[in-house]
C-alpha positions, 0 to 999 in steps of 0.5 A: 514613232506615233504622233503624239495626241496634241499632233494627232488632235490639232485640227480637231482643236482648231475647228473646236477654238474656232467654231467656238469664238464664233458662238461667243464673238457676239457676247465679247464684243458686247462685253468690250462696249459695255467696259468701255462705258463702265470703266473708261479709266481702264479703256486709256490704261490698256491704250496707253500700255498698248502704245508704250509697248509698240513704241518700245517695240516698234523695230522687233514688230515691224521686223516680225511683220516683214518677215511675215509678209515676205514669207506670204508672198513667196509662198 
């Protein structure tokens, strides 16, 4: 049976998405510093969202880095 076009096409994909970021790398990092001096209340919203949801989280996301690291190191 024929691949399908998205396996057919996937590291085509992956060098698009990647030489991509690295053309806008640049432009997102200063986009970030500029919201952080702009909008300083949205910069604690997005710390403090990111950090009720790692303390809420913490047991699956050490958990999936566990695996993560053991499948590393076995490979």
């Amino acid at each position: 049976m024929d691949k399908s076009y998205y396996d057919r096409n996937k590291e085509a994909r992956k060098e698009y998405q990647k030489a991509y970021y690295e053309t806008k790398k640049g432009d997102l990092r200063r986009k970030r510093e500029l919201e952080v001096e702009l909008n300083p209340e949205k910069q604690e919203k997005n710390r403090n969202y990111q950090r009720n949801y790692y303390l809420t989280n913490r047991q699956k996301l050490l958990e999936r880095k566990r695996l993560r690291y053991n499948n590393a190191k076995s490979a």
